[in-house]
KOLDRENMI-265953 format. One record per residue (C-alpha): x, y, z. Coordinates in pm, 1 decimal. Layout:
residues N
pt c1 X; c2 Y; c3 Z
...
end
This chain:
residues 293
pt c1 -3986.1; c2 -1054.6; c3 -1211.3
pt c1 -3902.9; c2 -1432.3; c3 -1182.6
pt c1 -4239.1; c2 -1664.1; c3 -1274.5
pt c1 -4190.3; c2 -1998.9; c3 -1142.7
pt c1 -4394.1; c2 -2263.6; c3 -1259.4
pt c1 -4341.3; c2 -2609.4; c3 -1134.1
pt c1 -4474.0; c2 -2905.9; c3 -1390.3
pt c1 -4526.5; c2 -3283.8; c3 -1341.2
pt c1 -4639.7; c2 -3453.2; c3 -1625.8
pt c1 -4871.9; c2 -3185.6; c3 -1782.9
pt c1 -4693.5; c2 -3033.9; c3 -2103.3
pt c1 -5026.6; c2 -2945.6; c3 -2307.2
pt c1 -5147.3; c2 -2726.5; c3 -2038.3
pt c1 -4808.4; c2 -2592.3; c3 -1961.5
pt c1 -4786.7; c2 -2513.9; c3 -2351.4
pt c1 -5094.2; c2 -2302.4; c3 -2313.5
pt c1 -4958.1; c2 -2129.8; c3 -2000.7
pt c1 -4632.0; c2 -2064.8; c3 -2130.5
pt c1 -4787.4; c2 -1906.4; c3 -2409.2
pt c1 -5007.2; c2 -1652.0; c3 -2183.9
pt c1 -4659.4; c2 -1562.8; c3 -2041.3
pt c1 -4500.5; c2 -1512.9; c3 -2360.3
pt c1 -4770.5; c2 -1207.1; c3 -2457.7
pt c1 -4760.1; c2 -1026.0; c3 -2110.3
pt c1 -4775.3; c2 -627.5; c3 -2084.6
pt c1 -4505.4; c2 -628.5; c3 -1869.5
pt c1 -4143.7; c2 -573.4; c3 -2057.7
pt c1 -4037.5; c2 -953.0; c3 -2175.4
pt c1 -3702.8; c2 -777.0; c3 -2080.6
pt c1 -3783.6; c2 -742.4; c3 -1764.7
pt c1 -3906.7; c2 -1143.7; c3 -1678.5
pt c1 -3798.8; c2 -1450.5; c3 -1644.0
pt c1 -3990.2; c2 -1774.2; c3 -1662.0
pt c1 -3888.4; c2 -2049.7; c3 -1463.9
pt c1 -4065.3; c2 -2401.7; c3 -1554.3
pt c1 -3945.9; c2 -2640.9; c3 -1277.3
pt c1 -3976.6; c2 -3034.0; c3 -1417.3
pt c1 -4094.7; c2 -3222.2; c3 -1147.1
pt c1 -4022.3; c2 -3553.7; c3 -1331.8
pt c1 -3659.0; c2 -3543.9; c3 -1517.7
pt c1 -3757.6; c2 -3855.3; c3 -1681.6
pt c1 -4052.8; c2 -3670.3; c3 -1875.8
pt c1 -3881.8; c2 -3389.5; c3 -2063.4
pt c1 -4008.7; c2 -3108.5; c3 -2216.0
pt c1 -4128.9; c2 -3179.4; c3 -2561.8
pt c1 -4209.2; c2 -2905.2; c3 -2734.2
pt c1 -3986.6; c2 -2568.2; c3 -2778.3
pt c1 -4030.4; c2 -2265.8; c3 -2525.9
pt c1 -4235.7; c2 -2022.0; c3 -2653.6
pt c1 -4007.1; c2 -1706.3; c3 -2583.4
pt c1 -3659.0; c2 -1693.8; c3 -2527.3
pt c1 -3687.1; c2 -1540.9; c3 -2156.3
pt c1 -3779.8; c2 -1875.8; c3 -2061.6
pt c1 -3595.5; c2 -2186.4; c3 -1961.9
pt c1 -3633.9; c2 -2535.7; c3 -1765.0
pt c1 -3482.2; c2 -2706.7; c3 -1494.8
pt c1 -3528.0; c2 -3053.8; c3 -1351.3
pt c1 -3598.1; c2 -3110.2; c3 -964.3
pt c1 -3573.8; c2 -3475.6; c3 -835.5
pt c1 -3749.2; c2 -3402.1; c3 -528.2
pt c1 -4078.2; c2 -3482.9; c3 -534.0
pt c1 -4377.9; c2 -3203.4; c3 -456.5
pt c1 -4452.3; c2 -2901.9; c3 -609.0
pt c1 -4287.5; c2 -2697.8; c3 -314.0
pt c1 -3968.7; c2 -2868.8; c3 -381.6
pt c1 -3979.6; c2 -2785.3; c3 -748.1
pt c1 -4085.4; c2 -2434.8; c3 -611.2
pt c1 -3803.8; c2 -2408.9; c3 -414.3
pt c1 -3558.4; c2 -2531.7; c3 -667.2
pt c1 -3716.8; c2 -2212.9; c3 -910.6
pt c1 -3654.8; c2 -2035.1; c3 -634.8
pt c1 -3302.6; c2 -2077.6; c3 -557.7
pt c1 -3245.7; c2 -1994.4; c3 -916.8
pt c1 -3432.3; c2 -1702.2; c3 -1002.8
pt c1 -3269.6; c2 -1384.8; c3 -1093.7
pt c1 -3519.6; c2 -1113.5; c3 -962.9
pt c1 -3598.5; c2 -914.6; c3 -641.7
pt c1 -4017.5; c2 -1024.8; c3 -714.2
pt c1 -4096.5; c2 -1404.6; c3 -748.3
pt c1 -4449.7; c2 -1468.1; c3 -959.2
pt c1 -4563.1; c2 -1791.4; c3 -885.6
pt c1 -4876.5; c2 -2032.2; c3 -1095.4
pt c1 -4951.4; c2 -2327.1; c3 -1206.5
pt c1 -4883.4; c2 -2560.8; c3 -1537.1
pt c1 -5275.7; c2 -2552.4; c3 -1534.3
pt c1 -5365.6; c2 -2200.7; c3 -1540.8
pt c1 -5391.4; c2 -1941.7; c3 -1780.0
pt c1 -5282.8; c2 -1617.6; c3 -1686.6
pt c1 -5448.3; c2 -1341.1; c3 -1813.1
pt c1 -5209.2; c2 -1084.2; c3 -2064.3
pt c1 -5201.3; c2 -815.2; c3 -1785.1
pt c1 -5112.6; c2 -1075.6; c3 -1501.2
pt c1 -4760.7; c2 -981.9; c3 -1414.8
pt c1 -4837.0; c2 -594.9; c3 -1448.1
pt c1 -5123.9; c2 -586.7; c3 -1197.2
pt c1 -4938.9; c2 -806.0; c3 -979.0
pt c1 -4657.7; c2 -571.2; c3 -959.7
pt c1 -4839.8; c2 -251.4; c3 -925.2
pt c1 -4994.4; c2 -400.6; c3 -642.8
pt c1 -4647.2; c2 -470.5; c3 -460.1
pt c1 -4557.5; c2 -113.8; c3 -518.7
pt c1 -4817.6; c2 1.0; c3 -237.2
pt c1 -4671.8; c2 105.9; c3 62.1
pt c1 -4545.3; c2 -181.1; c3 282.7
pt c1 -4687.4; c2 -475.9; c3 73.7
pt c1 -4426.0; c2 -765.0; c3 59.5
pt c1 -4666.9; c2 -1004.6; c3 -74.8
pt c1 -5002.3; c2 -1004.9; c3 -331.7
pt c1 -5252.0; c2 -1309.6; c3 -386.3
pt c1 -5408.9; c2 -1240.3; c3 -744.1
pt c1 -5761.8; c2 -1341.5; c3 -851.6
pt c1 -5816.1; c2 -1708.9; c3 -961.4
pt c1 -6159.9; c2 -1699.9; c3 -1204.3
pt c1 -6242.4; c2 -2135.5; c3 -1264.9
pt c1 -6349.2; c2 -2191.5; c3 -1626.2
pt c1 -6656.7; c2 -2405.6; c3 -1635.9
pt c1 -6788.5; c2 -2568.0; c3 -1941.3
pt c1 -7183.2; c2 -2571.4; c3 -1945.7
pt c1 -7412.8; c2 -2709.6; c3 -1819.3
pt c1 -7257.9; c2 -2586.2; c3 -1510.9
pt c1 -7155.8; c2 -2928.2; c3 -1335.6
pt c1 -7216.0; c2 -2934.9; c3 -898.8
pt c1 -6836.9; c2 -3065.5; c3 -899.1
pt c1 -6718.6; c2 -2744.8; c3 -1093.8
pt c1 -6979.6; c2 -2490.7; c3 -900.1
pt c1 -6833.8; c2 -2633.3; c3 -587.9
pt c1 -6426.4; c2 -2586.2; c3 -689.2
pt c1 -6520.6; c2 -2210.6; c3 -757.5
pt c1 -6684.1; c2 -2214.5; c3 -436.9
pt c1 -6441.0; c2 -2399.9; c3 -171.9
pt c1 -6048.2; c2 -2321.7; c3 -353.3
pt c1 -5855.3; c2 -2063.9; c3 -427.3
pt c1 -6057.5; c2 -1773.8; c3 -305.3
pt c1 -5752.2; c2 -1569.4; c3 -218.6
pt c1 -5984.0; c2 -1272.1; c3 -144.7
pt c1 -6183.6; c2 -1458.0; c3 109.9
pt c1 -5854.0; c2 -1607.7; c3 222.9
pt c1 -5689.5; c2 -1321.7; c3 285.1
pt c1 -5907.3; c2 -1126.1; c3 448.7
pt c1 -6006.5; c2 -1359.6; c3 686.0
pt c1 -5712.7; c2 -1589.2; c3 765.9
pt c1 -5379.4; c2 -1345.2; c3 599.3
pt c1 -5290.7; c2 -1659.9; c3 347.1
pt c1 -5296.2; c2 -1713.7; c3 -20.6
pt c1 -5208.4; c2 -2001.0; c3 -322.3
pt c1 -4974.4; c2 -2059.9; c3 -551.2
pt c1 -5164.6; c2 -2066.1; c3 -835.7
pt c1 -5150.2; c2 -1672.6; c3 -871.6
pt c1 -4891.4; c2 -1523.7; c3 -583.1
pt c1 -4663.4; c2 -1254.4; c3 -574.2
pt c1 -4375.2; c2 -1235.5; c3 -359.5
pt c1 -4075.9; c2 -1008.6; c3 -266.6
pt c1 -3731.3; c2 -1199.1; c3 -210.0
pt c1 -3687.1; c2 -1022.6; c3 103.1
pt c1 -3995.2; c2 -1218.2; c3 268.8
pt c1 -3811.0; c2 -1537.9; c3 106.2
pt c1 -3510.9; c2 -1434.8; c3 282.7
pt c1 -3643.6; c2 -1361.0; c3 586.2
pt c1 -3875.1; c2 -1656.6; c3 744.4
pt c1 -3774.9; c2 -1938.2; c3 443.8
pt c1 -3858.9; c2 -2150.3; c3 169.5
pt c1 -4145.4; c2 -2334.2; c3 135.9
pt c1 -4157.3; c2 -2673.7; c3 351.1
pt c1 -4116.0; c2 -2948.3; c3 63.0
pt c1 -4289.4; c2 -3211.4; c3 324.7
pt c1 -4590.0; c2 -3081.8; c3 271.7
pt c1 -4752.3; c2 -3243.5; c3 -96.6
pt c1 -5081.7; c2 -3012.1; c3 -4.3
pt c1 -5111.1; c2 -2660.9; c3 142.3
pt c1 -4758.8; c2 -2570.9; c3 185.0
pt c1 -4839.9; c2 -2230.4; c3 32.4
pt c1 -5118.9; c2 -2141.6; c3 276.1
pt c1 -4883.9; c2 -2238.1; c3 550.3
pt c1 -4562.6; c2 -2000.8; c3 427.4
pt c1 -4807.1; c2 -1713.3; c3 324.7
pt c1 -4985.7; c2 -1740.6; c3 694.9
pt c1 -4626.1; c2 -1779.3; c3 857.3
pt c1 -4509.3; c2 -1478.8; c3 632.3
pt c1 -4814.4; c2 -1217.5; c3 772.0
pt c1 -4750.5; c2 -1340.7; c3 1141.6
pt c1 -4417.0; c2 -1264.0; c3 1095.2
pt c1 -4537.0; c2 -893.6; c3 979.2
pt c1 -4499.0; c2 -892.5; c3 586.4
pt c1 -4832.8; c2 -798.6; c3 472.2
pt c1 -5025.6; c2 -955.2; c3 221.1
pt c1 -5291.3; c2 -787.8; c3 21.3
pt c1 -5545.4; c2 -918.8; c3 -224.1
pt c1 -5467.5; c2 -826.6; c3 -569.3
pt c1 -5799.2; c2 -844.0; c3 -806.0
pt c1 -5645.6; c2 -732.3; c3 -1102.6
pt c1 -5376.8; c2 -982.6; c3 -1174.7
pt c1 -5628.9; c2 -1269.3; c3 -1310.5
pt c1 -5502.2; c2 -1620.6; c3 -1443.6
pt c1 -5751.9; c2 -1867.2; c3 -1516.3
pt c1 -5792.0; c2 -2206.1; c3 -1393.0
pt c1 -5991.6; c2 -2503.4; c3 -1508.6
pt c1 -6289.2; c2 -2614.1; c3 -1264.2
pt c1 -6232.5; c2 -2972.6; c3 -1138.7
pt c1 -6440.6; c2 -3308.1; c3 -1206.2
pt c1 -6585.2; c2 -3483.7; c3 -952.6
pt c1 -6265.7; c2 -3770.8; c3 -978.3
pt c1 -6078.8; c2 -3485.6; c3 -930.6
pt c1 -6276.4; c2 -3343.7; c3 -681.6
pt c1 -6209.7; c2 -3633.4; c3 -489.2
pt c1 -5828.6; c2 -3710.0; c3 -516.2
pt c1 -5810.5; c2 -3278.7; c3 -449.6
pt c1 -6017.3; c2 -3335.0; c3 -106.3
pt c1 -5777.6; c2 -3666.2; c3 -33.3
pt c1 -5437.9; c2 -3454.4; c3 -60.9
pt c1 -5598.3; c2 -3172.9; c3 144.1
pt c1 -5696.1; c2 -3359.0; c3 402.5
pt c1 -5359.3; c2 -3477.8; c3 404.7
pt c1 -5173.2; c2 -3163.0; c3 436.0
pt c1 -5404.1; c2 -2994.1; c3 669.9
pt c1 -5285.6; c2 -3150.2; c3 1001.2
pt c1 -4895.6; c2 -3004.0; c3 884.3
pt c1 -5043.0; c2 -2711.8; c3 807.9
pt c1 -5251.2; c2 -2647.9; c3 1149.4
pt c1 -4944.4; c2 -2789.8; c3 1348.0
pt c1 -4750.8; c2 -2504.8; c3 1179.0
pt c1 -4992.3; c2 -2242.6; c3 1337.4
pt c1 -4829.5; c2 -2002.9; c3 1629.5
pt c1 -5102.2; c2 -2061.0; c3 1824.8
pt c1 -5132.5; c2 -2275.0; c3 2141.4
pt c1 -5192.7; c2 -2657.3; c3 2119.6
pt c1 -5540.7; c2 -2662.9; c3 2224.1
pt c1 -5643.2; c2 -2413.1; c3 1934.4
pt c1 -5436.4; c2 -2634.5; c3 1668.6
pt c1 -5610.0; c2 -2926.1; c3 1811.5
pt c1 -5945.0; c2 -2749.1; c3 1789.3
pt c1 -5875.4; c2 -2657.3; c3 1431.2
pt c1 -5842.1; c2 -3006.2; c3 1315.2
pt c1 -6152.9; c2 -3107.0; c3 1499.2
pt c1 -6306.8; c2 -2884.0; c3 1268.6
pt c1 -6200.2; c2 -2993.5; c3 974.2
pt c1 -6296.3; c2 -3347.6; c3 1025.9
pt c1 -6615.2; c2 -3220.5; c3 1002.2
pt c1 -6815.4; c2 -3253.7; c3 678.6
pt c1 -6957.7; c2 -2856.5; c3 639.8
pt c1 -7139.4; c2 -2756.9; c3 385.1
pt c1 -7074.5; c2 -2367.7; c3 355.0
pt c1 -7397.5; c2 -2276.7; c3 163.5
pt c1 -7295.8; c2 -1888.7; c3 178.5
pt c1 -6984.6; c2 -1956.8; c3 -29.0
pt c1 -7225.8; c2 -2187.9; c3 -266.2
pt c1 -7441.3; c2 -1910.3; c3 -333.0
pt c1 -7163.5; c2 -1676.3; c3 -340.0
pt c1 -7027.8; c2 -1860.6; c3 -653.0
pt c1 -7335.0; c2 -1932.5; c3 -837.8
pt c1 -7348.5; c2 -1501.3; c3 -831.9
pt c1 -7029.2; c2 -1458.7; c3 -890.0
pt c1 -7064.4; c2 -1723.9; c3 -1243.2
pt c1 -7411.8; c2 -1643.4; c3 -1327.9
pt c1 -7544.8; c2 -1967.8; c3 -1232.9
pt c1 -7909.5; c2 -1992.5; c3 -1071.2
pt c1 -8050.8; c2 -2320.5; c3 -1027.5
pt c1 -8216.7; c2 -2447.7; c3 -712.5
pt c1 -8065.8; c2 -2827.1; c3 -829.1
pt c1 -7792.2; c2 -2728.8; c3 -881.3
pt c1 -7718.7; c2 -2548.6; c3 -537.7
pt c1 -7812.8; c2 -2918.0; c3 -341.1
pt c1 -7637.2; c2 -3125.6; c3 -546.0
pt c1 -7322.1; c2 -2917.7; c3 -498.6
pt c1 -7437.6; c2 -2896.2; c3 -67.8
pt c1 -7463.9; c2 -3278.7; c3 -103.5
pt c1 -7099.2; c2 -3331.0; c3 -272.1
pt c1 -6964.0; c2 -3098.6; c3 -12.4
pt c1 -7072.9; c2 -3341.5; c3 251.6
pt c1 -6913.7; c2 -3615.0; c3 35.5
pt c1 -6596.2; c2 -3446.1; c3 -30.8
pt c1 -6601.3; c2 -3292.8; c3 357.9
pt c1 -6605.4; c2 -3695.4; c3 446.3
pt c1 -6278.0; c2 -3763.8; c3 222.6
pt c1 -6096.7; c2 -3465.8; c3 356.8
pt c1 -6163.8; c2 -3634.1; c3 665.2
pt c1 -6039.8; c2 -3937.4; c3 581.1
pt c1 -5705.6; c2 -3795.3; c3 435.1
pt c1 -5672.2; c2 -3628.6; c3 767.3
pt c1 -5694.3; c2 -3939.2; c3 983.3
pt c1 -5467.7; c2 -4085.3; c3 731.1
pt c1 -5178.0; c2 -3887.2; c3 778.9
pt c1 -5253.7; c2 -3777.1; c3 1137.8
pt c1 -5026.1; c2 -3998.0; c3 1289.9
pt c1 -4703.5; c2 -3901.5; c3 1056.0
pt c1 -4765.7; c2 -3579.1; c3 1088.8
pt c1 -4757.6; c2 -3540.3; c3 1481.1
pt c1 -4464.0; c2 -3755.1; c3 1488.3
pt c1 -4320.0; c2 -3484.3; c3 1246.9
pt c1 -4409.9; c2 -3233.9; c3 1504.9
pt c1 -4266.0; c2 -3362.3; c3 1795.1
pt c1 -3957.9; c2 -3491.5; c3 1604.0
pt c1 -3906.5; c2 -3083.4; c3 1477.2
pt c1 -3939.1; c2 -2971.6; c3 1893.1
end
């Protein structure tokens, strides 16, 4: 297995990450971790934790370039893909494998649990809630993140890379490409990293840089223009998706009436400023489309 982690700027977290990786179950013999340095003029400053790790330097900027540049590298016939930010859990890499030996599975989106310091904050209630549900994405839409992905080299060899113009939701557009093309993708619920739950600052610049990557990923869809165009009418608008609230205050043991508005409220607020980073890059993003056909 080849783990490819891309980094820009975040060496304390990546520290802790690395060091998940460097305790696995699976055989140390059998991996290789790839950190991909987003920034060459930021190197790494501490020493890898194990020696079946090693980092490169990508120019390019975007996470799917430095993705793509582990990629092109990596030894192995499985790619494992995370972030510098998560913290995957010592069983990670076996569970993610064992669910790519099932018949026919090419590709398997892990679980990401959102570590949330108490009192539970609406901002962090609300991350748990609206990203990186790769069960719920799965099932209902056949796409997953990067933050905890496995993926065979065949499907990587088959329909592409990752599209390094895309600085937001380049994975859920390969992954969705992928299944279309017939590689199924399960949901894995066994191979767990761990991922800290965003501010609200945070919550804001996320919503931004989603907004801006949705209209490249919905012109991306194989489905007819109208149905792309209907899709991004939908986004624009500021939903609240109370089921998914309520799902996530089960899920983290979380009951408080104030708690569930405050985090509807901010979902309007953050639904606005996805809207805005849609409008923003609307315009570069058809001429994209029509420059591509």
């Amino acid at each position: 297995v080849s783990v490819i982690v891309p980094v820009y700027r975040d060496w304390p977290r990546l520290k802790m990450c690395l060091e998940a990786l460097a305790v696995q179950t699976f055989p140390s013999e059998m991996t290789e971790v790839i950190v991909v340095n987003n920034d060459p003029t930021d190197p790494c400053p501490f020493t890898l934790p194990s020696p079946n790790m090693r980092v490169i330097t990508e120019s390019r900027k975007g996470s799917y370039a430095a993705r793509n540049a582990g990629i092109r590298v990596a030894r192995a016939g499985i790619l494992a893909f995370t972030d510098s930010d998560c913290l995957p859990d010592k069983q990670w890499l076996e569970e993610g494998v064992r669910c790519l030996q099932k018949d026919q599975v090419m590709m398997a989106g892990g679980q990401v649990h959102f570590l949330m310091d108490p009192p539970v904050s609406a901002s962090a209630l609300l991350d748990a809630a609206s990203h990186m549900d790769n069960e719920d994405t799965i099932a209902k839409h056949q796409c997953a993140v990067t933050a905890n992905l496995f993926v065979r080299r065949q499907v990587f060899d088959a329909v592409g890379s990752f599209d390094e113009s895309m600085m937001s939701g380049g994975d859920i557009a390969f992954t969705r490409h992928a299944s279309s093309r017939g590689f199924l993708l399960v949901f894995c619920y066994e191979a767990l990293v761990r991922h800290p739950a965003r501010n609200f600052s945070q919550k804001i610049r996320k919503a931004f840089r989603v907004g801006k990557g949705l209209p490249a990923v919905e012109f991306n869809r194989p489905v007819s223009s109208w149905k792309k165009a209907g899709m991004l009418l939908l986004h624009l608008l500021p939903l609240t998706h109370p089921r998914r609230i309520r799902r996530a205050m089960s899920r983290y043991s979380v009951h408080t009436k104030g708690l569930f508005v405050r985090a509807l409220f901010l979902s309007v607020v953050l639904g606005l400023v996805k809207a805005a980073g849609i409008l923003y890059s609307l315009p570069a993003s058809a001429f994209c489309l029509k420059s591509k056909s």
